[in-house]
N, CA and C atoms as an extended XYZ file, in Angstrom:
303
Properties=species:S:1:pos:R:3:atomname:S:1:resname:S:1:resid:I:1 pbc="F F F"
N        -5.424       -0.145      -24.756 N   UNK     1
C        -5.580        1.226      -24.346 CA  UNK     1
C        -5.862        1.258      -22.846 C   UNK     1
N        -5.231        2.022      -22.099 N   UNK     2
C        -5.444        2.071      -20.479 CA  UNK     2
C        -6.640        2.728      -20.312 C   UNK     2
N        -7.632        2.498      -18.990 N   UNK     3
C        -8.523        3.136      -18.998 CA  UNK     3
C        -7.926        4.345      -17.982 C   UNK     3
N        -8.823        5.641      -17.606 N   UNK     4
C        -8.449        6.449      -17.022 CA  UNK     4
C        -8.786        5.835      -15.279 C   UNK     4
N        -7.694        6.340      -14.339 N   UNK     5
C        -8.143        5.638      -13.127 CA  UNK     5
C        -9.048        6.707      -12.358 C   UNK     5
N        -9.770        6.226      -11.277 N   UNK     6
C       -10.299        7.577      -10.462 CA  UNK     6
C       -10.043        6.766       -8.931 C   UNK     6
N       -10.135        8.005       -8.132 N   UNK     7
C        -9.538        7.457       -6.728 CA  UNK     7
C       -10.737        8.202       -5.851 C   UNK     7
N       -11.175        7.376       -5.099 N   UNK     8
C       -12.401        7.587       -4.049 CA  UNK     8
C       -11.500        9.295       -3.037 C   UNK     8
N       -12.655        9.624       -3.015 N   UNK     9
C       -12.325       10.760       -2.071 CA  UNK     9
C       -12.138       10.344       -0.665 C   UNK     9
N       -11.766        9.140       -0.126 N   UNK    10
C       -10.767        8.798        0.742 CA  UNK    10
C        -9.454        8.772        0.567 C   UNK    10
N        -9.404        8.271       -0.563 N   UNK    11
C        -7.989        8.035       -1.074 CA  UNK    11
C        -7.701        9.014       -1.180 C   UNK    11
N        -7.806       10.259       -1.822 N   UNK    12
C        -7.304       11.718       -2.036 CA  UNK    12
C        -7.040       11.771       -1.166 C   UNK    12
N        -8.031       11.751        0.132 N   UNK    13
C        -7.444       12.418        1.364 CA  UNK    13
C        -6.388       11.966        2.396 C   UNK    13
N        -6.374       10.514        2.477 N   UNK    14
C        -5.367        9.940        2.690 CA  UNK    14
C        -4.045       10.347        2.238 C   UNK    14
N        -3.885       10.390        0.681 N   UNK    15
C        -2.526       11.245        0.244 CA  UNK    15
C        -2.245       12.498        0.379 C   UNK    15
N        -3.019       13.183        0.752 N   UNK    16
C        -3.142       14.714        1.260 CA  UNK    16
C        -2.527       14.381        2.501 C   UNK    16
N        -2.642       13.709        3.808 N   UNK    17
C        -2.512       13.566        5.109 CA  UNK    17
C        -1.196       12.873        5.150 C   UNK    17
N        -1.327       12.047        3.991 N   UNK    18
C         0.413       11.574        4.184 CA  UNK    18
C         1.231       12.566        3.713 C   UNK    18
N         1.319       12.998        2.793 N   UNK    19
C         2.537       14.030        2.550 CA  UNK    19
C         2.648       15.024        3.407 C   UNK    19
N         1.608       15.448        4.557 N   UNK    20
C         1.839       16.296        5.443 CA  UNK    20
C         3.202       15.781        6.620 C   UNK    20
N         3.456       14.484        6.189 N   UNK    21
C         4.769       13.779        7.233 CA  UNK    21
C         5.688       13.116        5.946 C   UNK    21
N         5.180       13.016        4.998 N   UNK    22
C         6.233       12.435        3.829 CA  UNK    22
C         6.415       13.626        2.486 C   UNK    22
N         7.125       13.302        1.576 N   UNK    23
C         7.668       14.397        0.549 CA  UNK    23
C         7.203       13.743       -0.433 C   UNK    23
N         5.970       14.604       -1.101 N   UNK    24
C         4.925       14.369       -2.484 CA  UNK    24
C         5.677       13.329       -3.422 C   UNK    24
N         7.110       13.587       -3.680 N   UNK    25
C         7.807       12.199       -4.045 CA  UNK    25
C         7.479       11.065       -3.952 C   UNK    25
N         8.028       10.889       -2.320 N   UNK    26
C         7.780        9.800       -1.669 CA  UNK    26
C         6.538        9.171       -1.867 C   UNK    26
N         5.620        9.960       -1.047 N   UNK    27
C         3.915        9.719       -1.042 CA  UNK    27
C         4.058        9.183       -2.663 C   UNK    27
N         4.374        9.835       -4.169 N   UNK    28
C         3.531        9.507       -5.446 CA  UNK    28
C         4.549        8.157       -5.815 C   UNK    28
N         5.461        8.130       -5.954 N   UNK    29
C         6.187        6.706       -5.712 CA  UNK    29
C         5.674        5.272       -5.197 C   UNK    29
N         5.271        5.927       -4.182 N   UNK    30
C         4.587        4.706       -3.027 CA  UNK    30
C         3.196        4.044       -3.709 C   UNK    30
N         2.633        5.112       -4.027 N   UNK    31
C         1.164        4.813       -5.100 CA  UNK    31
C         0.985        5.058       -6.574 C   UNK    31
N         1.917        5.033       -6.960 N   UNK    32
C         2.284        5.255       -8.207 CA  UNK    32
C         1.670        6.388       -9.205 C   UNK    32
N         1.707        7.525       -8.934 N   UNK    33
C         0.647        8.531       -9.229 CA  UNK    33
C         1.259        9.896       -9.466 C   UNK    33
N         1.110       10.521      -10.266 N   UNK    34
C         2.191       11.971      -10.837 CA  UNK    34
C         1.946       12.715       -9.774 C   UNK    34
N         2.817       13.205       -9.407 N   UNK    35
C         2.899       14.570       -8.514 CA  UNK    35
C         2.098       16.064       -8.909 C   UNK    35
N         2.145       15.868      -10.024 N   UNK    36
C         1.484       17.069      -10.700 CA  UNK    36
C        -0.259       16.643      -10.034 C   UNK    36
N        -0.948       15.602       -9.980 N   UNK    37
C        -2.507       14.949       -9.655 CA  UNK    37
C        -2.196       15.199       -8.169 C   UNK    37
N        -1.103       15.143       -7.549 N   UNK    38
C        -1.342       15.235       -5.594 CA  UNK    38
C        -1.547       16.495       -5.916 C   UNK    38
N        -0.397       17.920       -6.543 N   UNK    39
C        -0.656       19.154       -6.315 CA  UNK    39
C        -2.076       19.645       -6.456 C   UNK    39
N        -2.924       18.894       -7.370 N   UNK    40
C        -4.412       19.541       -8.176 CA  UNK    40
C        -4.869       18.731       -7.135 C   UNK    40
N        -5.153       17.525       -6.246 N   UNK    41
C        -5.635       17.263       -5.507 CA  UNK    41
C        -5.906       18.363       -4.271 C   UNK    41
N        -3.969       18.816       -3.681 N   UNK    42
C        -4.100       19.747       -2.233 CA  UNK    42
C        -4.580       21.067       -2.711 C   UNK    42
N        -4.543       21.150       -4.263 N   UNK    43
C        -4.952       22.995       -4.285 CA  UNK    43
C        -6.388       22.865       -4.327 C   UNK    43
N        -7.313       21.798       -5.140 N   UNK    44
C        -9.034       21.840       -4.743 CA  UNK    44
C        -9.308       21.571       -3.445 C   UNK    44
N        -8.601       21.191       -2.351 N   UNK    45
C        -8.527       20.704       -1.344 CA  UNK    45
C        -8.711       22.176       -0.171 C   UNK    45
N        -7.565       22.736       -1.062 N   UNK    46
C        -7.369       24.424       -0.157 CA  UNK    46
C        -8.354       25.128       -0.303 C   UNK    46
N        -8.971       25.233       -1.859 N   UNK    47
C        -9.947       26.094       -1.911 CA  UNK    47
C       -11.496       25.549       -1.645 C   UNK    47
N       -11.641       24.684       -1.673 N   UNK    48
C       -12.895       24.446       -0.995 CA  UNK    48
C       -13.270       22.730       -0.741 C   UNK    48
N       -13.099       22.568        0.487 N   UNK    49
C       -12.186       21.438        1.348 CA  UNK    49
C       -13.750       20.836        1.512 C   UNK    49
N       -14.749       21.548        2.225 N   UNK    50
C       -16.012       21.160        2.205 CA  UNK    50
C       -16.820       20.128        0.606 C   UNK    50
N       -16.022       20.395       -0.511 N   UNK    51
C       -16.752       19.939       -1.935 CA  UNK    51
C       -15.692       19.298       -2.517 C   UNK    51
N       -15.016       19.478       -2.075 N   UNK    52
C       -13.511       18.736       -3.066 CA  UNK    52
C       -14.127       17.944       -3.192 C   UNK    52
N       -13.642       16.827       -4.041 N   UNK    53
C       -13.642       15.265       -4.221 CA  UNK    53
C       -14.781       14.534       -4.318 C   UNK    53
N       -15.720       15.477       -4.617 N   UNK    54
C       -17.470       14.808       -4.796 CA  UNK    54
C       -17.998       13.703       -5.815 C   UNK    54
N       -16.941       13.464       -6.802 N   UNK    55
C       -17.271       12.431       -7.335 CA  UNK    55
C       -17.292       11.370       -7.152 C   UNK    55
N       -17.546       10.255       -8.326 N   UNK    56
C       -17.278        8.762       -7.893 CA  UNK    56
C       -16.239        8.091       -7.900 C   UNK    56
N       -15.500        7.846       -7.419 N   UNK    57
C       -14.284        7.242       -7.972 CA  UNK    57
C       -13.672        5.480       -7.332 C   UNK    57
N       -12.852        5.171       -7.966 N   UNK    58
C       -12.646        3.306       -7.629 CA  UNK    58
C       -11.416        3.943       -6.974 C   UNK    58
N       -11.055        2.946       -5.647 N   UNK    59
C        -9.601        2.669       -5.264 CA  UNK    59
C        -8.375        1.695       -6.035 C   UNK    59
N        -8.212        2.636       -6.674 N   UNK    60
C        -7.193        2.054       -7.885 CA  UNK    60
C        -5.896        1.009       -6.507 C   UNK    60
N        -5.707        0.888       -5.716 N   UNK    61
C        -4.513       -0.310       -4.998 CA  UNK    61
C        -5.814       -1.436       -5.144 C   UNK    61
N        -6.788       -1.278       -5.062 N   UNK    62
C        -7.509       -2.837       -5.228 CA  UNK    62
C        -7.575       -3.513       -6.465 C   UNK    62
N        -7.333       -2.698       -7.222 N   UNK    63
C        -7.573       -2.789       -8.947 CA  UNK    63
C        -5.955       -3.651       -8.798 C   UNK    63
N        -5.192       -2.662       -8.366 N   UNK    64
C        -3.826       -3.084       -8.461 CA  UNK    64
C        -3.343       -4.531       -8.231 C   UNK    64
N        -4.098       -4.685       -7.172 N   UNK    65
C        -3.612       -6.003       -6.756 CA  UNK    65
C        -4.452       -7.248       -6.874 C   UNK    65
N        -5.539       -7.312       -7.731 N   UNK    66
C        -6.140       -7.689       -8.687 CA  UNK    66
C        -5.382       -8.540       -9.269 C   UNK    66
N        -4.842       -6.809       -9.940 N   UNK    67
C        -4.409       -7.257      -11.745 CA  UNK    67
C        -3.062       -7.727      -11.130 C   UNK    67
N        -1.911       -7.740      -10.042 N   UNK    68
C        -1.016       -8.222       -9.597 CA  UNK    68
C        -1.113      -10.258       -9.492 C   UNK    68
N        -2.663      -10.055       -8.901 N   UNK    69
C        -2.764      -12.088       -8.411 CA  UNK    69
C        -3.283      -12.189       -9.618 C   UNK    69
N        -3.798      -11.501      -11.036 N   UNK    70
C        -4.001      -12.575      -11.989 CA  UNK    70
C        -2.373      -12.892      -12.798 C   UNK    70
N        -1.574      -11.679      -12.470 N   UNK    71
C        -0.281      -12.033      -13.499 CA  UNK    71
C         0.171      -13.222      -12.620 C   UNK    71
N        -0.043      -13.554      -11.106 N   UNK    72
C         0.645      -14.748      -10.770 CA  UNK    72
C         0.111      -15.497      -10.881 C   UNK    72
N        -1.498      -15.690      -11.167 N   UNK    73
C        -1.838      -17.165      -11.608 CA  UNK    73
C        -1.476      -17.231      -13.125 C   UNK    73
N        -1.519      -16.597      -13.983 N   UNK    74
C        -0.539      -17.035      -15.248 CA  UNK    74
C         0.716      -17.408      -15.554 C   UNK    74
N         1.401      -16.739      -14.422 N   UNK    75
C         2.857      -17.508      -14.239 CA  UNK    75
C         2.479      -18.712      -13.463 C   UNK    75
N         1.612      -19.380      -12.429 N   UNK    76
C         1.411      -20.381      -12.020 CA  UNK    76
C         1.543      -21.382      -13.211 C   UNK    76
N         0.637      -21.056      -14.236 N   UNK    77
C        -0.342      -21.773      -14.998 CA  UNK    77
C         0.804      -22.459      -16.043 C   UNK    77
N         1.806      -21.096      -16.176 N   UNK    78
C         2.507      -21.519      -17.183 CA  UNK    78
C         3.824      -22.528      -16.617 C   UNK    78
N         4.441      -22.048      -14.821 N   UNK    79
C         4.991      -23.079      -14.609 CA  UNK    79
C         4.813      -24.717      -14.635 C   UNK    79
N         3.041      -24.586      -14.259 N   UNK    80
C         2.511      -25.962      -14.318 CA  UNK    80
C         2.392      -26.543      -15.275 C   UNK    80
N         2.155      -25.758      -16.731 N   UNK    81
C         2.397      -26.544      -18.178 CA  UNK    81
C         3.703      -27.487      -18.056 C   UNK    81
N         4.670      -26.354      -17.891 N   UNK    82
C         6.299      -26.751      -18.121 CA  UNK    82
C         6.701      -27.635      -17.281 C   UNK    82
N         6.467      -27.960      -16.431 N   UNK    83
C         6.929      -29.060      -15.204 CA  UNK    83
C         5.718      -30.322      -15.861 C   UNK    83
N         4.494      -30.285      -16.024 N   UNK    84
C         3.832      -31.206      -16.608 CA  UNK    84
C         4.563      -31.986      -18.047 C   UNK    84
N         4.798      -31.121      -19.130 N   UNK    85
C         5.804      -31.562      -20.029 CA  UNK    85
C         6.566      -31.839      -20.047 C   UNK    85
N         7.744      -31.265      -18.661 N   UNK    86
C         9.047      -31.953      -18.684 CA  UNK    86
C         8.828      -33.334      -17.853 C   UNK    86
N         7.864      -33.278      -16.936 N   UNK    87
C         7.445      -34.858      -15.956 CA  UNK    87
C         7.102      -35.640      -17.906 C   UNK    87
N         6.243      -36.077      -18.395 N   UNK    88
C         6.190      -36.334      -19.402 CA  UNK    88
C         6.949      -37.102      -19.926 C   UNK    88
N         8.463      -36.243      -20.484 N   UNK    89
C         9.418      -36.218      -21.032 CA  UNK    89
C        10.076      -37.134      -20.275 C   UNK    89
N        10.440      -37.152      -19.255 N   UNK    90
C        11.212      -38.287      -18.448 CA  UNK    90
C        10.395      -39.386      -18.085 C   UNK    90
N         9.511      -39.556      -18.138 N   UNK    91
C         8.484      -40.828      -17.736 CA  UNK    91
C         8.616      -41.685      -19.026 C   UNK    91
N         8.641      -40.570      -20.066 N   UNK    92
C         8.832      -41.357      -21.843 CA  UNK    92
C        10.595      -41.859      -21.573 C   UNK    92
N        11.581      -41.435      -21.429 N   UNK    93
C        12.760      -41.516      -21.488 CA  UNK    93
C        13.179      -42.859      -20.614 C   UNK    93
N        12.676      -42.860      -19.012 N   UNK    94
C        12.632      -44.062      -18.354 CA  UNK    94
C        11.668      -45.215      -19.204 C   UNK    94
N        10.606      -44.976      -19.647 N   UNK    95
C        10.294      -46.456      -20.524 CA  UNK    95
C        11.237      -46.601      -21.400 C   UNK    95
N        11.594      -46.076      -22.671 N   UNK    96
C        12.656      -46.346      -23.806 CA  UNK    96
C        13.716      -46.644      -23.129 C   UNK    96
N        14.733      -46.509      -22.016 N   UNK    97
C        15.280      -46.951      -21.159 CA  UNK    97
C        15.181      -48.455      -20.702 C   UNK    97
N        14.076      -48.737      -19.967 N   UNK    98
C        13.730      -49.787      -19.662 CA  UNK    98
C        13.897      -50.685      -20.784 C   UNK    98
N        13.098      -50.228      -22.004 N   UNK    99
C        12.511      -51.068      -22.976 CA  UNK    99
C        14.042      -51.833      -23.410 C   UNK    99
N        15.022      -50.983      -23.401 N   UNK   100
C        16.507      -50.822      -24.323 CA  UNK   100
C        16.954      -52.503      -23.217 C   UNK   100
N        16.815      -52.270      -22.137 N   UNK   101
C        17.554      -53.446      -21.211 CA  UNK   101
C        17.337      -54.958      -21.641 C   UNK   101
């Protein structure tokens, strides 16, 4: 089950400031985030800019890239099985080899 993300009231504002030069597209693409959450972001934003965003929230790109370097140490982990087993495999093949001469 995913947990729900929350984004520091920097981050809001940051994506508020970028789409003022990029297209809410663009900007939610880039950070992976519904367009419908930027609009409810700039409209609490419009109406009262002083309180917006008072909660707590995590910077979900750190989370991201986190959970990005653990999927590559599991692909590490698993290349290093497979190259360990296939080294193995030929170290056995050169003795029975040898042995055969």
């Amino acid at each position: 089950m995913k947990t729900k993300r929350r984004f520091t009231r920097e981050f809001k504002l940051s994506i508020l400031n970028e789409i003022a030069h990029k297209s809410v597209a663009e900007v939610c693409k880039e950070h992976e985030i519904l367009p419908t959450l930027v609009y409810k972001w700039r409209k609490d934003y419009q109406s009262d800019s002083k309180h917006a965003f008072s909660g707590n929230g995590k910077l979900w790109k750190e989370e991201a890239k986190i959970a990005q370097y653990e999927r590559l140490i599991g692909q590490l982990y698993s290349e290093n099985a497979i190259l360990k087993k296939t080294s193995q495999q030929l170290q056995q093949r050169i003795a029975e080899e040898r042995i055969k001469r």
